[in-house]
C-alpha positions in Angstrom: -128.4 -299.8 25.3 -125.8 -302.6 26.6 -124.2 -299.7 29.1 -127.5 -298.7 30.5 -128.2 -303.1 30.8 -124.5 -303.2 32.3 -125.2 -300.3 35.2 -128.5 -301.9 35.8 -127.0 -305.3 36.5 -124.0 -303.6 38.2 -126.5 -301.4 40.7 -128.8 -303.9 41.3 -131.6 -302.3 43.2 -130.6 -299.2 43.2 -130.6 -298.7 39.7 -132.9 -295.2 38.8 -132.8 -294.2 42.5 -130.9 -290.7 43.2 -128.0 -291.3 45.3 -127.5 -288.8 49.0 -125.1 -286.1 49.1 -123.4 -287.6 51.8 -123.2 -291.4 52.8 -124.2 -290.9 56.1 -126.7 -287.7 55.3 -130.2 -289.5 54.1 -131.0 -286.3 52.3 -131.4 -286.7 47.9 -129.8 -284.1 46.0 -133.6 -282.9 45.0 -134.7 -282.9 48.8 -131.4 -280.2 49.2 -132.3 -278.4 46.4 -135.8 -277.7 47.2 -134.6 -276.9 51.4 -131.9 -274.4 49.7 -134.8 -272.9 47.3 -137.4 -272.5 50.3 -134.9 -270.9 52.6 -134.1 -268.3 49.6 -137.7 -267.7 49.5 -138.1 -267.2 53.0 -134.7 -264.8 53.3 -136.5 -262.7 50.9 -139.7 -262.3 52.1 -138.0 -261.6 55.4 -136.1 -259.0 54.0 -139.5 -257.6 52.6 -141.5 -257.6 56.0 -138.3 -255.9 57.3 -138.7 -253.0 54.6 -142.2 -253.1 55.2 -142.0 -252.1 59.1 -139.0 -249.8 58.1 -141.3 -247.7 56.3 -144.2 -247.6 58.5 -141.9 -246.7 61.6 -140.0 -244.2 59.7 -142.7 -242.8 57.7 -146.3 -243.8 58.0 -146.3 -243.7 61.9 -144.8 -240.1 61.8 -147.3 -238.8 59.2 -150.3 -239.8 61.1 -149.2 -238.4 64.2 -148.7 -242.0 65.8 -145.0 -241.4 67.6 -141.9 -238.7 66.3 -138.9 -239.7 65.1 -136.1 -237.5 65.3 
């Protein structure tokens, strides 16, 4: 208890707040974590929709007779 009493009084106000990654970058270590998370999720679903048309160029299209692929 008397460390947690000393950083309080040593932080002041911004005792319990997270601190930035960088100084000058007002960006929380959570708010970077959830950016690096989304754009993970959005890579893969990316690389999903880019299967996706992959197939139906290479095979659906063909097998109904939509275009030829040689």
């Amino acid at each position: 208890m008397g460390e947690s009493k000393r950083r309080q009084s040593a932080l002041g106000d911004k005792y319990g707040q997270e601190e930035n990654i960088l100084p000058w970058l007002p960006i929380t270590k959570s708010q970077a974590s959830q950016a690096y998370k989304l754009t993970t999720r959005g890579a893969w679903i990316g690389i999903g929709v880019l299967a996706g048309i992959w197939l139906v160029i290479r095979f659906v299209g063909p097998a109904f007779g939509w275009w030829n692929v040689q």
